[in-house]
N, C-alpha and C positions, 0 to 999 in steps of 0.2 A: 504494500500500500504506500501512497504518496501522502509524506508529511505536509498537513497543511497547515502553515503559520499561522499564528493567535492572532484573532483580530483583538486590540484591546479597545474598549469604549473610552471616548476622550469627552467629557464634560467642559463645555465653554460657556465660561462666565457671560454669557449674552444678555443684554436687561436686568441683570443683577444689581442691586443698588450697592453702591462703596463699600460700604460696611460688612456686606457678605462677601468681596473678593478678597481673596488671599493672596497673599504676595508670590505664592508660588504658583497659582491659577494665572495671572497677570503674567507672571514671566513667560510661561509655559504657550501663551498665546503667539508673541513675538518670535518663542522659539521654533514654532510650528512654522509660521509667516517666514521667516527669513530662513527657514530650513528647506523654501521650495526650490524646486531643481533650475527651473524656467530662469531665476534670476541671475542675475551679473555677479559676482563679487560682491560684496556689498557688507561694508566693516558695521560690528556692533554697534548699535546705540545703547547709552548711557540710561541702563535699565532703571539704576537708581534712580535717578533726574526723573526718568519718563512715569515710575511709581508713586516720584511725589506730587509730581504735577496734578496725575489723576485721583489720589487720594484725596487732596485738596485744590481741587480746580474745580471748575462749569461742568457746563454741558458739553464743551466742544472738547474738552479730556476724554471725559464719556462716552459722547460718539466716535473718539479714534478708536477706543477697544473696544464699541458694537459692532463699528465697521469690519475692523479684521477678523472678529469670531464670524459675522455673518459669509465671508469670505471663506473662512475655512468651514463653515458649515453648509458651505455649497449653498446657499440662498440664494435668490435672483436677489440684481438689482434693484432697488425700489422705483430709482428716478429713472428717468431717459438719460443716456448716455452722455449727452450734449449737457443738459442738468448737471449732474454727475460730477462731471469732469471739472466747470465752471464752479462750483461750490469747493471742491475740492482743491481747485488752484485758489480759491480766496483763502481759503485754511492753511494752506501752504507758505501762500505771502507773507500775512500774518506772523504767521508761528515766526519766518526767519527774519519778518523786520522786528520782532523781540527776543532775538537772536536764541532760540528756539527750536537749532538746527533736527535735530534728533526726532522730536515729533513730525519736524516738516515732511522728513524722510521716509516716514512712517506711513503717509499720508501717502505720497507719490507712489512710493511701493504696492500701497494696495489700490492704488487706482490702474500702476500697470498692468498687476494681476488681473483685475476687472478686465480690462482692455489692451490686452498685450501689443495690440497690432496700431495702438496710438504712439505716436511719437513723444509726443510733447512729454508723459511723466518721466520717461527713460531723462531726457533731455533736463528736465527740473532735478531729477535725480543725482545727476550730472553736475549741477549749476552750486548745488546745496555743499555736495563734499570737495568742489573746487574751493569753495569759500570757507569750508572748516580747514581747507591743506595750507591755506595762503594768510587764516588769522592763524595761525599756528608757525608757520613761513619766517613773519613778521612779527609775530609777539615778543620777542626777543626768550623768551623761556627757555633753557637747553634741552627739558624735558616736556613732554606731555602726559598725560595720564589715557592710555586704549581701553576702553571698556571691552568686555567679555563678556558673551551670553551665561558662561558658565559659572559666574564669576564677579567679583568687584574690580577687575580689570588689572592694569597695571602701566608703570610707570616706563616709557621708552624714551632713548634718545628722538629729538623734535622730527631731524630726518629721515626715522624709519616711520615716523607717527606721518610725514609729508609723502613719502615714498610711499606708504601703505593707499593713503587716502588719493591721490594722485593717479594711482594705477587703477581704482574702483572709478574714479571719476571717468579715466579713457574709456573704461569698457562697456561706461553707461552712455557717451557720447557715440560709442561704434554702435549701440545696440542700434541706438536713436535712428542710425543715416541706413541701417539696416534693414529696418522698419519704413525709412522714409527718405529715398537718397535724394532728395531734393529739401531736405533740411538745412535753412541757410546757416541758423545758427547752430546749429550741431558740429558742420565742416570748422566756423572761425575759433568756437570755442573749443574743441577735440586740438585743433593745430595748433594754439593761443595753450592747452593744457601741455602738450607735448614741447613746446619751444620752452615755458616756463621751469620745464623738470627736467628736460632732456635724458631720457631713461637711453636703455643702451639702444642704440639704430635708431631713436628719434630723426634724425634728417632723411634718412631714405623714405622714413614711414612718411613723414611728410608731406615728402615730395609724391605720393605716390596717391595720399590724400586727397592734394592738390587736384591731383590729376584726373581723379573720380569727380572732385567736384567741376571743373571744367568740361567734364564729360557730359554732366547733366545741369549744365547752364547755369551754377552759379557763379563765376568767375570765366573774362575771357583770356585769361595766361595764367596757368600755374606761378609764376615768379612774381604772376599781381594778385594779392589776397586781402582786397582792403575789408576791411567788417561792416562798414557801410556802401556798397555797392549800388548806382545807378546808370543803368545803363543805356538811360536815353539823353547822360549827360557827354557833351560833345566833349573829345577826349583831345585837352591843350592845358598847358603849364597855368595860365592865368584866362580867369574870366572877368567880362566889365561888371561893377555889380548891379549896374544899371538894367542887365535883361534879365534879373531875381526881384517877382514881389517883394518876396523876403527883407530883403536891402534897403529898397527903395522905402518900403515903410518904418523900418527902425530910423534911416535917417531924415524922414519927415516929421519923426515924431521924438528925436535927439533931446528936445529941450523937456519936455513931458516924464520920458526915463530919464533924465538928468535930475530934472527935479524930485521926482521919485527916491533915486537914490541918496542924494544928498538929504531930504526928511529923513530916510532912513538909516543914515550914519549921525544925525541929531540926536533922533529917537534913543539910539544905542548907546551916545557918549554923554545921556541926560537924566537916562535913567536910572529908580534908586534900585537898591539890591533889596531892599523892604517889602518892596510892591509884588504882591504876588500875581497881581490882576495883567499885569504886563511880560503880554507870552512873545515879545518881538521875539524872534530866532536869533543868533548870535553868526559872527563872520567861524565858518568853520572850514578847515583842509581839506581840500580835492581831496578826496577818495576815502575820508574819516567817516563819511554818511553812511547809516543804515540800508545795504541796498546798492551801494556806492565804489565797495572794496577796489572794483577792476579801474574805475575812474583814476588811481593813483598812478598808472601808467603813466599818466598824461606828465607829470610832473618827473623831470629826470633832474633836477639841483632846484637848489632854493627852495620857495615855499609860493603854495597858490594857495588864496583862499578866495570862500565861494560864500554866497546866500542865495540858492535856487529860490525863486519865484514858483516852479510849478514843479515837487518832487511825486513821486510815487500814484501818479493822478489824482495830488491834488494840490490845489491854487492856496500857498504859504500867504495867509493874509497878515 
C-alpha cells in the first residue's frame, strides 16, 4: 500500500477579535503566506513590529491579517479586482509614508497572490525593499538588525543586510517586466537597483536589460535610458522655452510666485515656536521627504533644499 501523508487541519484566526489571537496563530499566518512557492525571495518582516501594531492598532491592522487568512483559506475575492487593487495601493502608500515598511509589504504580497498576473504589486514590492536597502545604505549604522520568521532575528553587518534586500528587490522588479515587459518603471528602477549595488555581472545584465527594453519601445538606444522618456519631444541639445505652455506661464506669472514665496520665507523667519496652530512646513533637503529617498540623487555636493507646493497628491497649503 501507498503511504498517504497526514493532512493536518490549520485553524486561521479569520474575524477573531484581538484578544483571542495568539501570538503564535499571528505568526503562523505570515509563515504560511510567505512560505508560498509562486513568490520571489522575499526577506522577513519584522514579526515583532507587525504583532504590535495589530494588537494595538484599527481596523486596517485587522484587515491585513483577515486578508491573508482569507487568502490562505482559499476564499474569493470580495471586491472586483480593479476595487481590490486601488484600496490596497492606498494601504500601501500609507503604511510607507509612516514608514511602515513591513506591513506595506504585506499588503502587496497578498495582492500579488490575489492577482499574480498584475504587474504593479511585484513592482510596489520592488519599490518598498529598494527603500529599506538605501535607508539602511545611508543610515550611517554599521549594523542592522534581519528579522527571522523563526525567530527575533539578528544583528548583520549593514552590507549583507543591503546585499540581502537589494537582491529581493531585483527579483521583484524581473518578476514585474515578466508579467509585463512593457513596464516603464520596472526597466528604470530594476537598472537604477542594479547600477546602485553592482552585484557580480551587473553591467552585462544591464546592458542586456536595456536591450529588452528597446525591444518593446521603451527607450530608442540602449546607451539612452532617461527615466522620464518622451518621445514626441524633438531630439536637440536646447529648446526655446517659448514653444512650452509650461514656461511661458510660470514667466507670466514671475511676480505672483515671487510674491508667494517671499510671504513664505516671512511667515517662517516670524514665527513663534509656541504656536501650535501654525502648520507652515519648514525649508527641508532634496531627498529627506517621506516618499522622496530617490530625489537625493539629484544633489551630488553641497546642499539643496526644497518646500514642495504639491507633494504626495496633495496641495501643501
Amino acid at each position: 500500500e501507498r503511504l498517504v501523508p497526514r493532512q493536518e487541519a490549520v485553524t486561521l484566526p479569520m474575524g477573531m477579535p484581538r484578544e483571542a489571537v495568539s501570538r503564535e496563530e499571528y505568526d503562523k499566518v505570515w509563515k504560511m503566506l510567505l512560505g508560498t512557492k509562486e513568490l520571489p525571495f522575499t526577506p522577513a518582516p519584522d514579526l515583532d513590529q507587525l504583532w504590535g501594531y495589530y494588537k494595538y492598532g484599527a481596523m486596517d491592522e485587522q484587515a491585513l491579517l483577515d486578508q491573508a487568512c482569507e487568502y490562505l483559506g482559499k476564499f474569493p475575492c470580495r471586491l472586483e479586482p480593479a476595487d481590490y487593487k486601488a484600496k490596497t495601493y492606498t494601504l500601501t502608500k500609507k503604511l510607507e509614508v509612516e514608514g511602515r515598511e513591513d506591513e506595506a509589504r504585506m499588503w502587496s504580497v497578498i495582492c500579488m497572490l490575489r492577482f499574480p498576473k498584475d504587474p504593479d504589486a511585484y513592482y510596489n514590492q520592488g519599490v518598498l525593499l529598494n527603500k529599506m536597502c538605501d535607508a539602511a545604505k545611508f543610515g550611517g549604522a554599521p549594523t542592522m538588525r534581519l528579522p527571522s520568521l523563526d525567530g527575533s532575528g539578528k544583528l548583520v553587518p549593514v552590507e549583507q543586510y543591503c546585499s540581502l534586500f537589494s537582491r529581493s528587490a531585483t527579483s521583484y522588479y524581473r518578476r514585474c517586466l515578466k508579467v509585463d515587459p512593457k513596464q516603464r518603471p520596472g526597466y528604470i528602477n530594476l537598472i537604477g537597483c542594479l547600477e546602485r549595488n553592482e552585484p557580480s555581472g551587473w553591467y552585462e545584465d544591464v546592458q542586456q536589460i536595456a536591450a529588452s527594453a528597446v525591444k518593446n519601445g521603451i527607450w530608442y538606444n540602449r546607451w539612452q535610458r532617461p527615466p522620464h522618456f518622451v518621445p514626441t519631444l524633438e531630439a536637440k541639445p536646447w529648446h526655446d522655452p517659448e514653444n512650452f505652455l509650461m514656461c511661458r506661464m510660470l514667466e507670466a506669472n514671475y511676480d505672483i510666485i515671487r510674491g508667494e514665496y517671499d510671504a513664505y520665507i516671512h511667515r517662517l523667519q516670524n514665527r513663534k515656536d509656541w504656536d501650535d496652530s501654525d502648520t507652515t512646513p519648514g525649508l527641508g533637503d532634496v531627498g529627506g521627504r517621506a516618499g522622496a529617498l530617490h530625489d537625493g540623487g539629484l544633489t551630488k555636493s553641497g546642499r539643496w533644499r526644497e518646500v514642495p507646493l504639491f507633494t504626495n497628491c496633495t496641495l501643501q497649503r
